[in-house]
N, C-alpha and C positions, 0 to 999 in steps of 0.2 A: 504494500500500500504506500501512496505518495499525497503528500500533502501540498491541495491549492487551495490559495486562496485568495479570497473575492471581498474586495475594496471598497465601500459604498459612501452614493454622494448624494448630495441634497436631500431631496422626499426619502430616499432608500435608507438613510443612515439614520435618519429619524422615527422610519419604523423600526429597523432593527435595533434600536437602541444603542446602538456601537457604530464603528469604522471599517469593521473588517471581522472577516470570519475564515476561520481554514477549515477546509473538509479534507477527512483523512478517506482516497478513492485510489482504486487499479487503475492505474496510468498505460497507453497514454489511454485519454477518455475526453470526448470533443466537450464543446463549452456548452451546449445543448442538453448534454445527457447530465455533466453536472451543474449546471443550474436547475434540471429538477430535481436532481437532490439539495440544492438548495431548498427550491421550494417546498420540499418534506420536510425539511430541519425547520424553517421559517415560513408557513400559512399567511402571517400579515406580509408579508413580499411577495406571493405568488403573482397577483395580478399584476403586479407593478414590472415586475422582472420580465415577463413578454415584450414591453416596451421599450427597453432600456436596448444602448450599444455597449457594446463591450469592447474593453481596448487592451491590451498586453503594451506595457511602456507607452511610446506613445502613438501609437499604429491603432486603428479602428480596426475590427478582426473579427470574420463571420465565427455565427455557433456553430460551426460545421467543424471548425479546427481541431483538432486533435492538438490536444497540449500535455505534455510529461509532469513531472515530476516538480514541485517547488517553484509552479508557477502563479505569479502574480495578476488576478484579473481584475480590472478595474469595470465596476458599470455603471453607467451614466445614465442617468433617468434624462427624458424628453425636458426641455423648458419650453416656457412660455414666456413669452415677453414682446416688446415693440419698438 
């Protein structure tokens, strides 16, 4: 098992209470399959987490990805603004 983990900003970090969260998951495993293990561990994100991009540094990066071991995902909830 490899530990990612996932960075949260605005609406995301105020539901979940915190910054950031690692899931310990069999690597590799695309960004897809574990954000619904996110969505297991954390119910008040589910909805929100469909929405959101995801970026590894500073690159924007489909949930299709396969990603290994002790990596860093960032996800960015939608804004609104003018």
């Amino acid at each position: 098992m490899s530990q990612i983990t996932f960075e949260f900003y605005g609406r995301l970090e105020r539901l979940a209470h915190q910054s950031e969260i690692s899931l310990k998951l069999n690597t590799p495993v695309s960004i897809e399959n574990a954000l619904q293990q996110l969505a297991e561990l954390k119910p008040d994100l589910s909805e929100n987490l469909e929405r959101c991009a995801c970026a590894i540094g500073d690159e924007l990066v489909s949930r299709s990805m396969l990603v290994d071991a002790n990596t860093r995902v960032a996800l960015l909830p939608p804004v609104a603004g003018g």
